[in-house]
VEXBADREN-466631 format. One line per 8 residues: number of its first residue (from 1); their letters; for each residue x negated, y, z of C-alpha. Coordinates in nm, 3 decimals, padded with zeros to 5 digits. Layout:
BEGIN
NUM> a> X/Y/Z | ... .
***
This chain:
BEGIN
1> xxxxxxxx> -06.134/10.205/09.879 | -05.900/10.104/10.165 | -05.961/10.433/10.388 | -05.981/10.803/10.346 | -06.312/10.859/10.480 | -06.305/11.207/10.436 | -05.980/11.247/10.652 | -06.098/11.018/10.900 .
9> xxxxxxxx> -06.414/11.288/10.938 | -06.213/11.574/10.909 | -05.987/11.421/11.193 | -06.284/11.345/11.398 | -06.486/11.672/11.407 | -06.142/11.890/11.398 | -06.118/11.882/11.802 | -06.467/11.938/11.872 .
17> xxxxxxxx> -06.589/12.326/11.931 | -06.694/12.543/11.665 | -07.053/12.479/11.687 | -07.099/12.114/11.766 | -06.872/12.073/11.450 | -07.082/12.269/11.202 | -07.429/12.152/11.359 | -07.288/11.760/11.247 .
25> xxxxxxxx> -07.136/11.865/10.864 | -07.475/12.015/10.817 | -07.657/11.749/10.972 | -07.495/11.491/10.816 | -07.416/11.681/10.471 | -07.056/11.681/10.505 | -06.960/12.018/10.355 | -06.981/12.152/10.002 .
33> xxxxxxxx> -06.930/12.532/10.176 | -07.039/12.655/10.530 | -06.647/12.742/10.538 | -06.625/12.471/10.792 | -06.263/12.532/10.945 | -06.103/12.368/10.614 | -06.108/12.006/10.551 | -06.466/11.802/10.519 .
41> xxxxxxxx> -06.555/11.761/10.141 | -06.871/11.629/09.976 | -07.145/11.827/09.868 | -07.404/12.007/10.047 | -07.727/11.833/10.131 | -07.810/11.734/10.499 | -08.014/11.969/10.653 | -08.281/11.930/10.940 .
49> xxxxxxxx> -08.287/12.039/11.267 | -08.528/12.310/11.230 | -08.313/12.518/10.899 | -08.019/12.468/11.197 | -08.155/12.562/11.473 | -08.313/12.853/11.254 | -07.939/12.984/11.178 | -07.843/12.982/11.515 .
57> xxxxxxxx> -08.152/13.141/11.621 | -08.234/12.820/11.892 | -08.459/12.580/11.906 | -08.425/12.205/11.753 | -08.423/12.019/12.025 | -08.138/12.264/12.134 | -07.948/12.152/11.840 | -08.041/11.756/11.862 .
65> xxxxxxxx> -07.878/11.849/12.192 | -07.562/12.021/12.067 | -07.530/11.713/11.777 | -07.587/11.425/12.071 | -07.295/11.610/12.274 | -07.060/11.647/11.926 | -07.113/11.233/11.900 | -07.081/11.133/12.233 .
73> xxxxxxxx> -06.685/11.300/12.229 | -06.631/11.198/11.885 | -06.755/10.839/12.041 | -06.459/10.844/12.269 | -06.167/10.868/12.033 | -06.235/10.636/11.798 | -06.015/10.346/11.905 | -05.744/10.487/11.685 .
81> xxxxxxxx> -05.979/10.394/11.364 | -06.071/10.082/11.475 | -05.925/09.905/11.183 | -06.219/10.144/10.970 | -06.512/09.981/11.207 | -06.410/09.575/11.157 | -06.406/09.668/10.827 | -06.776/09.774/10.783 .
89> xxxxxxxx> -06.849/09.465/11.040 | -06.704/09.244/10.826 | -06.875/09.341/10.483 | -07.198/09.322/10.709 | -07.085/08.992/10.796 | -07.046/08.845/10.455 | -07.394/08.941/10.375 | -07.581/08.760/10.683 .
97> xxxxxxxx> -07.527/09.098/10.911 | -07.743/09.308/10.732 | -07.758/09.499/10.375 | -07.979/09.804/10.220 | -07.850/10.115/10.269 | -07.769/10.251/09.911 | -07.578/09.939/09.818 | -07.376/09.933/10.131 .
105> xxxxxxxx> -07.262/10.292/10.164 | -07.162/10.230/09.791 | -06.968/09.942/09.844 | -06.801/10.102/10.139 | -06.701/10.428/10.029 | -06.878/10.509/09.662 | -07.083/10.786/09.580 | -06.807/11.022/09.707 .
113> xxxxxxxx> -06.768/10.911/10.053 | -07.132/10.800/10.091 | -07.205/11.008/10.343 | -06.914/10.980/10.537 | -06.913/10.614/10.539 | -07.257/10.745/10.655 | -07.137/10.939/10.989 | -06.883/10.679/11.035 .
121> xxxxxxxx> -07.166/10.402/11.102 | -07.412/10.613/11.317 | -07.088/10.633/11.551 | -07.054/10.275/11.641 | -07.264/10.061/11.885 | -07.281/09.766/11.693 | -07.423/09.923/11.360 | -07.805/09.971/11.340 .
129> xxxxxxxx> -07.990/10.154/11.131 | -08.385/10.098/10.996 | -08.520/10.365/10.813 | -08.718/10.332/10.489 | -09.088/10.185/10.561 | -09.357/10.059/10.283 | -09.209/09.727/10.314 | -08.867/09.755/10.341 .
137> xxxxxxxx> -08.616/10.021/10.161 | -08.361/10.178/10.436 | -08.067/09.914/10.598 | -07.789/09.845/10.819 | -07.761/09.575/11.045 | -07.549/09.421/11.319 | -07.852/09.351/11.515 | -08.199/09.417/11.516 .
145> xxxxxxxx> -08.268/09.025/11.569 | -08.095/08.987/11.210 | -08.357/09.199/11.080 | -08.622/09.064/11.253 | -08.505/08.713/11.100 | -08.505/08.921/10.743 | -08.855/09.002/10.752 | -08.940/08.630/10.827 .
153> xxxxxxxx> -08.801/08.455/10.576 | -08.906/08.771/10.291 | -09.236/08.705/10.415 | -09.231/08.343/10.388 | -09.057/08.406/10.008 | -09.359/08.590/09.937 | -09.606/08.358/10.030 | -09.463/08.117/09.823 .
161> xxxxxxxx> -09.457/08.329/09.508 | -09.825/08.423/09.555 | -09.889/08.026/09.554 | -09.692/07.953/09.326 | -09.794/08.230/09.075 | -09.470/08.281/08.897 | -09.191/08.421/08.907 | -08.927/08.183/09.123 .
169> xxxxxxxx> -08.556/08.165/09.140 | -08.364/08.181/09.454 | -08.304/07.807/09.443 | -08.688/07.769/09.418 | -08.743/07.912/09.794 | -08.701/07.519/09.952 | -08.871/07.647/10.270 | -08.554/07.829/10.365 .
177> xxxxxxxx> -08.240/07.676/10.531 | -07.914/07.702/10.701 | -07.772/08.040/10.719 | -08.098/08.223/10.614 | -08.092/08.061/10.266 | -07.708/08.093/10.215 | -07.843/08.493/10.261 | -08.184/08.518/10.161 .
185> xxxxxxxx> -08.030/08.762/09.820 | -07.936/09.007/10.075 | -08.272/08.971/10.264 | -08.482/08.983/09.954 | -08.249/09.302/09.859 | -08.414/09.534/10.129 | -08.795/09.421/10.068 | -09.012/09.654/09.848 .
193> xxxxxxxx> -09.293/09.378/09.779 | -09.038/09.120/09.652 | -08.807/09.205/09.363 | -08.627/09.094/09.086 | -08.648/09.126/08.729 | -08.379/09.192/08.471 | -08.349/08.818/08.403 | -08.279/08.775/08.771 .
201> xxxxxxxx> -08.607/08.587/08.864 | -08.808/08.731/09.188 | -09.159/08.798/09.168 | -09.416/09.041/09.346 | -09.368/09.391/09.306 | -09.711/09.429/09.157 | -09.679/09.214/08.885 | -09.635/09.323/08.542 .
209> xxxxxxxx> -09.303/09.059/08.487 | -09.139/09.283/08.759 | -09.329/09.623/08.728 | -09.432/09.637/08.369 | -09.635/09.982/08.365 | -09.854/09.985/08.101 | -09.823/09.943/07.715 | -10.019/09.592/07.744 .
217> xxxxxxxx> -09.788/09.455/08.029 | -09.488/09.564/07.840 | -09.644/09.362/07.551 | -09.702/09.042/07.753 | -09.323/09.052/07.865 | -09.190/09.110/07.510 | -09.453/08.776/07.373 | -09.337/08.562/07.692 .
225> xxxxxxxx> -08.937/08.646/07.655 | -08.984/08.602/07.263 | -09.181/08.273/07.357 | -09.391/08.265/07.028 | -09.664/08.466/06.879 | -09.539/08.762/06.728 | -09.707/09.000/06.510 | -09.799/09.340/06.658 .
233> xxxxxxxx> -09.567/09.536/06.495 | -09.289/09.335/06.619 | -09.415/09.334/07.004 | -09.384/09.712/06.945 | -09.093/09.685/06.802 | -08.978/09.500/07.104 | -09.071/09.722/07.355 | -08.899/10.039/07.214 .
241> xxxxxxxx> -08.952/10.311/07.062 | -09.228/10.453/07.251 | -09.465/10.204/07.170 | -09.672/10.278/06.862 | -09.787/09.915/06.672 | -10.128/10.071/06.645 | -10.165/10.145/07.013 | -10.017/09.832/07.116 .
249> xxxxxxxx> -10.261/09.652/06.853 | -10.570/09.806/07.038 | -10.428/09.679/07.363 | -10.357/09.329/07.259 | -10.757/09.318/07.126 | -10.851/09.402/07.433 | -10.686/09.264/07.690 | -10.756/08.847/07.743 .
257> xxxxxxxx> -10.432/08.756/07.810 | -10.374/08.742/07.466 | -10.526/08.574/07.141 | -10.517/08.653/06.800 | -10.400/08.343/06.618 | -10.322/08.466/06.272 | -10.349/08.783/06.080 | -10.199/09.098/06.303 .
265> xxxxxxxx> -10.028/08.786/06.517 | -10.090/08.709/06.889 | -10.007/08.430/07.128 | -10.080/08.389/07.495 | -10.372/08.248/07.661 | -10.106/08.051/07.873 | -09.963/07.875/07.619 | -10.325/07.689/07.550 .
273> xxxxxxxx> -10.464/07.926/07.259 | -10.821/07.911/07.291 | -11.044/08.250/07.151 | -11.233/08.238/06.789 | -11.213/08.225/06.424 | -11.113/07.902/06.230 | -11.428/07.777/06.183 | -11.481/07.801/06.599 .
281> xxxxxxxx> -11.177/07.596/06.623 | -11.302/07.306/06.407 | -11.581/07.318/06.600 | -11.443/07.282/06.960 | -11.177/06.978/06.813 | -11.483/06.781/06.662 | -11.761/06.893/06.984 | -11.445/06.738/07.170 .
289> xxxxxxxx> -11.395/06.428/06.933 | -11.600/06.092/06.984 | -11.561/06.012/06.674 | -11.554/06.208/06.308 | -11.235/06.340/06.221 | -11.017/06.303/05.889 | -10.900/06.586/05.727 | -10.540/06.528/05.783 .
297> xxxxxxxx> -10.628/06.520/06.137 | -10.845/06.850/06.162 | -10.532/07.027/05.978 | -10.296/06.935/06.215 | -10.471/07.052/06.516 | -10.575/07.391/06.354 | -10.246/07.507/06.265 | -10.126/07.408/06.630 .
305> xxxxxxxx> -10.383/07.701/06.709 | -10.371/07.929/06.411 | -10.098/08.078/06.224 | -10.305/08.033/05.868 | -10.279/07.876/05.562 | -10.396/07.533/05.521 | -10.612/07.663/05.235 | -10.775/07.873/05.528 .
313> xxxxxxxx> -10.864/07.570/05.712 | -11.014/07.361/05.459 | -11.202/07.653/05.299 | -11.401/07.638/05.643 | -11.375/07.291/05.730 | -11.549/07.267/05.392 | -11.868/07.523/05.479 | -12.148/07.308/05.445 .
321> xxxxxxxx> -12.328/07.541/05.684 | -12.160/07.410/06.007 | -11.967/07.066/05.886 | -12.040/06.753/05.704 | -11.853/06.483/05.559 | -11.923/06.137/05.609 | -11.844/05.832/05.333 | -11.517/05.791/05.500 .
329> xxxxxxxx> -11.400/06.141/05.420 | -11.429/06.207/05.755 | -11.624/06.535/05.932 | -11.821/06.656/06.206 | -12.030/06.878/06.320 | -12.364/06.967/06.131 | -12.661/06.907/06.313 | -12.930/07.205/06.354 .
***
């Protein structure tokens, strides 16, 4: 940290009278104590205008009064720490003028000077704050034209991942260029319907790949990270130790993102496994077929799709009831 923040504050609200100082460590949660003539620690929460005003026995808009009064003479000396305020505009500037709140006041100051770093930027003109919305978590920006170029290009991101329908890196987003792309991380950072996984991909915030809330999500990210069918013990397994095999069998069974390909193994439906027992397989491969198919040929594309012993295929390629072999050793499909 290159400045003592809580100094700096102390220094700042020292000159100001008795009341405008204590309405502004309370308002901005600058004191661990009420004792406010003794330096300005970390530790009580902000309070609102109303628990204030309730203390002093005024009204709030009496004490948004007495707080706009404490800033505007703080607002005049601060030419001394104007080494403190290029600073913070030039961490803003690295990032494309703008970051979210929680991950600038921590690279500023850390999680004991957070809310001093805080104070510090609601003091200076060129420092703008948007609170938290559905959209878009709580930032800082050196204009409100940066922001407005933010939302753009997030929005424009997120049209493009619900076209493309998977999860995208940042070199993906080819829409984007100039300065915007060079920060489009730190643009992304503040939106709550784009975010990224633990693998560092973006997606929508309502997918399962980036939101995983239920057991059979969690089980469709541990098959697609493993990347081959896994039994169901082993997807539980995966996920952790709150997910019991049994429950996250019954899932798998019923949920059609996922096939069973083998005994107690499943694949996904993305990866081309098709639904049914052996014997449906055959049937789809020789329905699809022109011709009759050998053997050899049958086994191969079985086992592509089933996890099974070859004596499993050929004890149903060899039912009677639904296949026939020709004098070339070859099958098909029974008629009815």
């Amino acid at each position: 940290m290159l400045f003592d923040y809580q100094k700096i504050c102390a220094g700042l609200l020292s000159e100001l009278p008795s009341r405008q100082k204590e309405t502004l460590i309370r308002r901005f949660g600058l004191a661990p104590t009420l004792k406010f003539g003794v330096g300005v620690g970390q530790g009580a929460e902000p309070e609102t205008l109303e628990s204030i005003g309730r203390s002093f026995g005024i009204t709030r808009e009496r004490v948004r009064q007495i707080e706009k009064d404490g800033i505007g003479k703080i607002r005049l000396k601060l030419g001394k720490h104007e080494k403190v305020f290029q600073y913070f505009k030039e961490l803003l500037d690295t990032t494309g003028g703008l970051r979210k709140e929680d991950v600038l006041l921590s690279e500023l100051g850390g999680q004991k000077c957070s809310r001093h770093t805080f104070f510090l930027l609601t003091l200076e003109e060129p420092f703008h704050r948007f609170p938290e919305t559905e959209e878009f978590h709580s930032l800082w920006t050196l204009s409100p034209k940066v922001f407005e170029t933010a939302k753009n290009v997030v929005n424009s991101f997120r049209q493009k991942l619900a076209r493309a329908k998977k999860l995208l890196n940042l070199s993906d987003f080819g829409a984007s260029s100039g300065a915007s792309s060079r920060f489009l991380e730190y643009y992304l950072e503040i939106s709550k319907t784009v975010q990224r996984n633990q693998e560092g991909l973006f997606g929508l915030s309502d997918w399962p790949e980036i939101n995983p809330r239920s057991i059979k999500d969690k089980s469709f990210l541990a098959l697609r990270k493993a990347g081959k069918p896994l039994h169901f013990r082993d997807v539980a397994q995966n996920i952790g130790p709150d997910a019991l095999p049994q429950t996250v069998h019954n899932e798998l069974i019923r949920d059609p993102r996922f096939v069973l390909v083998g005994r107690g193994l499943y694949a996904l439906r993305e990866w081309g496994f098709k639904d049914g027992q052996v014997k449906d397989i055959i049937h789809d491969l020789l329905a699809q077929s022109s011709v009759p198919m050998s053997r050899q040929e049958i086994l191969e594309k079985v086992l592509q799709q089933r996890l099974v012993k070859e004596s499993t295929v050929l004890l149903n390629l060899n039912n009677k009831k639904y296949f026939v072999k020709d004098s070339q050793e070859k099958y098909q499909i029974k008629e009815a």
